[in-house]
C-alpha positions as CSV (number, residue, x, y, z in Angstrom):
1,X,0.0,0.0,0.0
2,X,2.7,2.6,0.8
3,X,4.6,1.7,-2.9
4,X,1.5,2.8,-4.2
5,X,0.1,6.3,-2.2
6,X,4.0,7.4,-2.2
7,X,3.9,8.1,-5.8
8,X,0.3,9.0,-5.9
9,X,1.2,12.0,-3.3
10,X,4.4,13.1,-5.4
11,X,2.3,13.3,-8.4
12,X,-0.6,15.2,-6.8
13,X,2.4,17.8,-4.8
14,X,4.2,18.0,-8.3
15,X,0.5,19.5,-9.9
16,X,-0.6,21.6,-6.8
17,X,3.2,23.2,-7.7
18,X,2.7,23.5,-11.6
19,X,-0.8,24.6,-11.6
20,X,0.2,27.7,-8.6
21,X,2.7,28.4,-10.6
22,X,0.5,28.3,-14.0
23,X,0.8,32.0,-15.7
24,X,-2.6,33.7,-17.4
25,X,-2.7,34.6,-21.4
26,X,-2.0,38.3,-21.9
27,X,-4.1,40.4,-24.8
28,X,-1.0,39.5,-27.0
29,X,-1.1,35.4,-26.8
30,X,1.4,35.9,-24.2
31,X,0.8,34.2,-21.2
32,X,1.2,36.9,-17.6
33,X,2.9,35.8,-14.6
34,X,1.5,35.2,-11.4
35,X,3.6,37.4,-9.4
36,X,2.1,40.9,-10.7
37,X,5.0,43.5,-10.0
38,X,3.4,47.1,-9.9
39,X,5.1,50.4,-10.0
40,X,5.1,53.8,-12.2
41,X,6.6,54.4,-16.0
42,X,8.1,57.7,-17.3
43,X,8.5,57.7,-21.0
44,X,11.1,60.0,-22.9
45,X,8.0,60.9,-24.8
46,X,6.4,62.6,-21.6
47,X,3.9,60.1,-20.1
48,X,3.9,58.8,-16.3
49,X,1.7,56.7,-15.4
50,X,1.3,53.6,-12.8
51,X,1.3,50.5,-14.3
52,X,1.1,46.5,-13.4
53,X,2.2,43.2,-15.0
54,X,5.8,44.0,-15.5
55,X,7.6,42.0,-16.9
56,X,10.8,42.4,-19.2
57,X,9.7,40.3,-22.9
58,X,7.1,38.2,-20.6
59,X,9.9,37.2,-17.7
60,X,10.4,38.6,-14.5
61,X,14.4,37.9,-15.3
62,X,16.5,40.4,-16.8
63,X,19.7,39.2,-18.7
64,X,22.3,42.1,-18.5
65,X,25.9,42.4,-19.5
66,X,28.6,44.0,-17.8
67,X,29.3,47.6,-19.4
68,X,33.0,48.4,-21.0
69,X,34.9,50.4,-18.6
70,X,37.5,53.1,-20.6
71,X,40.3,54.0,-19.1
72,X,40.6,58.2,-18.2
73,X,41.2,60.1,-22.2
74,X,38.8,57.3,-23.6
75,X,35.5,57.8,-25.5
76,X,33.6,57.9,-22.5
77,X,35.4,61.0,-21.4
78,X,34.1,63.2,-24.3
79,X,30.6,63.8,-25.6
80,X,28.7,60.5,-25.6
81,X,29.2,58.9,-29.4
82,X,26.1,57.9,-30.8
83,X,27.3,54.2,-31.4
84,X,30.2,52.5,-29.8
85,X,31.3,49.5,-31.7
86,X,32.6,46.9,-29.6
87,X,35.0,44.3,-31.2
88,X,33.8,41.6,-28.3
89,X,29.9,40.3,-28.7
90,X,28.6,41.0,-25.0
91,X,26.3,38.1,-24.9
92,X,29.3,35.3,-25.3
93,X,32.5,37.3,-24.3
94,X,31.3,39.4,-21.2
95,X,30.1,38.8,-17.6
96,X,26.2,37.8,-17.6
97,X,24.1,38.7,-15.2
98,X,20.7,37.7,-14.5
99,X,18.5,40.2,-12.1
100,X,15.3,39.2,-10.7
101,X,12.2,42.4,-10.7
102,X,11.9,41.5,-7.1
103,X,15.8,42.9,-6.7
104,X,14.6,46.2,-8.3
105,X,14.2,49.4,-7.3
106,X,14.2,51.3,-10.2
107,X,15.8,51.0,-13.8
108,X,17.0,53.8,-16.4
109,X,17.9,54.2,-19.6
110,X,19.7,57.1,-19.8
111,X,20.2,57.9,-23.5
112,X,18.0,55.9,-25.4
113,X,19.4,57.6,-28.5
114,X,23.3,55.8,-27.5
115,X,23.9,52.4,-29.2
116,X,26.7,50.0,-28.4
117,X,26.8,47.5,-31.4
118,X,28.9,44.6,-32.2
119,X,29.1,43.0,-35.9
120,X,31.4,39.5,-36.1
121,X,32.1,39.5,-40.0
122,X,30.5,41.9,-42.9
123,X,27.7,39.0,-43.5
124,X,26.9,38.6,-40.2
125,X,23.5,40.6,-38.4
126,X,24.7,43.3,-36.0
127,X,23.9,43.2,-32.4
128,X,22.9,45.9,-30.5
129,X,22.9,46.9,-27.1
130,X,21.4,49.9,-24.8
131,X,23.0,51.3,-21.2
132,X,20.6,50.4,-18.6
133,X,20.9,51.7,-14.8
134,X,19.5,49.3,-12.4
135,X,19.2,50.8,-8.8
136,X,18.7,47.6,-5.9
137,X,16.4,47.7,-3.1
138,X,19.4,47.4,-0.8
139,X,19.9,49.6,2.0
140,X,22.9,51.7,-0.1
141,X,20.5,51.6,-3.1
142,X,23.5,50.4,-5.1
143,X,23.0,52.2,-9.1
144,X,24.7,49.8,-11.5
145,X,25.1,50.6,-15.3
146,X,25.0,47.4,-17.8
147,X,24.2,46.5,-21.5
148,X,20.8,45.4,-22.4
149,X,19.9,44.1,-25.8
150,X,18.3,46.9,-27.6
151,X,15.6,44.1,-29.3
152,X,14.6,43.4,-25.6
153,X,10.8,44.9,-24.6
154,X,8.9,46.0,-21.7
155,X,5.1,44.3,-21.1
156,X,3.2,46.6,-18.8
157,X,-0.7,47.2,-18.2
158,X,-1.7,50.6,-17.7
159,X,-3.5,50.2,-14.1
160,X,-6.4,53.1,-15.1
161,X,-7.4,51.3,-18.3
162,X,-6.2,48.1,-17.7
163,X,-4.6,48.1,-21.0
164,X,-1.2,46.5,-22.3
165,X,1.6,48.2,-23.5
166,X,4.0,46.8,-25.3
167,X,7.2,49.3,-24.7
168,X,10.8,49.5,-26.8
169,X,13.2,50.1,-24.1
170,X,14.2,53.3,-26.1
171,X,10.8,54.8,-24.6
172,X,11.7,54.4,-20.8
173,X,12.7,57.0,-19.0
174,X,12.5,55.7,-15.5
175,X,10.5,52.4,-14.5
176,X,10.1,51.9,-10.5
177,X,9.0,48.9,-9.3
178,X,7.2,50.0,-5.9
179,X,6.0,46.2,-5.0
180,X,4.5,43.1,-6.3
181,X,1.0,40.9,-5.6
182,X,0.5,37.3,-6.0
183,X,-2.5,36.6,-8.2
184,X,-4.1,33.3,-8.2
185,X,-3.9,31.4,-11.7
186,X,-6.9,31.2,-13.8
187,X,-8.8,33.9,-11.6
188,X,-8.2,37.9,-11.1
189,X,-7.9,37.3,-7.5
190,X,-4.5,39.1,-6.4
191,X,-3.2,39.6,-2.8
192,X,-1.0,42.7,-2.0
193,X,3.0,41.5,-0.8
194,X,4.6,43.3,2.0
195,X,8.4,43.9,1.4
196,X,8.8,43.8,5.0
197,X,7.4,40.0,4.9
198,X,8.2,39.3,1.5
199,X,10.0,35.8,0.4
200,X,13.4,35.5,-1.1
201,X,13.8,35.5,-4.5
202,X,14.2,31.6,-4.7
203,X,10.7,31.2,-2.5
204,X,8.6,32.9,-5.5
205,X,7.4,30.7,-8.4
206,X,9.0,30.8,-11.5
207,X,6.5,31.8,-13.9
């Protein structure tokens, strides 16, 4: 008898853990999370508004690369250049990083106009990348600078309308995360988090 209800209770722990996990279908086939992080965008375009369902292209990871440091009478200590090329392609040859939402207290993109690029041969599609300023919720408030992928998107709902937006990073201005909810899959039930009482990172499903 217990050969038989020990795999019967794996299975049934193993789908209680899938389906709380289980994200809902956004308006674009896309499928939400169900940790809802909610916060305030400001556009380069002149728009601030709150918004909900943040998520960076429908994850609530964001892959980052360290940023080239120039030594003093480099590039960086003139006028920005609107394209650096770099002879290195971040995403094999530099230090990944990958930064959960909940780690977040803020993140910039300072010139959205500024391109770091990286082309292998003359036949080959060129790469490019965006500075992006990440701010922690540590105590210090540590403000990082990295390299983004400039293909990568922001997924928002506008909290008034209830609306999605699909954002270019070139558009943000400033994006603050001020907190997160769980919601309950396949309902619009969602319960406010406390930061105070919050989980660790590695306690929140991975949605």
């Amino acid at each position: 008898m217990k050969k038989v209800l020990l795999p019967l209770c794996s299975g049934i722990a193993i789908l209680f853990l899938a389906n709380w996990g289980t994200p809902e279908s956004s308006t674009d086939g896309q499928q939400k999370n169900s940790i809802d992080f909610y916060g305030k965008l400001e556009t380069w375009q002149g728009q601030s508004y709150k918004v909900e369902n943040i998520s960076f292209d429908h994850q609530r990871f964001m892959t980052v690369y360290d940023k080239p440091v120039y030594q003093a009478g480099g590039p960086e200590t003139a006028a920005p250049a609107p394209q650096y090329q770099l002879t290195q392609n971040p995403i094999t040859d530099f230090v990944k990083t990958k930064i959960d939402l909940h780690e977040v207290a803020s993140v910039e993109i300072p010139n959205p106009n500024q391109r770091w690029s990286h082309k292998k041969n003359k036949g080959n599609h060129e790469i490019e990348f965006l500075e992006i300023i990440i701010i922690s919720k540590d105590a210090q408030k540590t403000k990082t600078s990295y390299l983004i992928e400039a293909r990568k998107k922001l997924y928002c709902d506008r909290s008034i309308a209830q609306d999605q937006r699909e954002v270019p990073l070139t558009a943000i201005k400033k994006l603050t995360i001020e907190g997160f909810k769980y919601c309950e899959p396949g309902t619009k039930k969602c319960r406010p988090v406390e930061e105070t009482h919050a989980p660790t990172p590695s306690t929140l499903p991975v949605a």
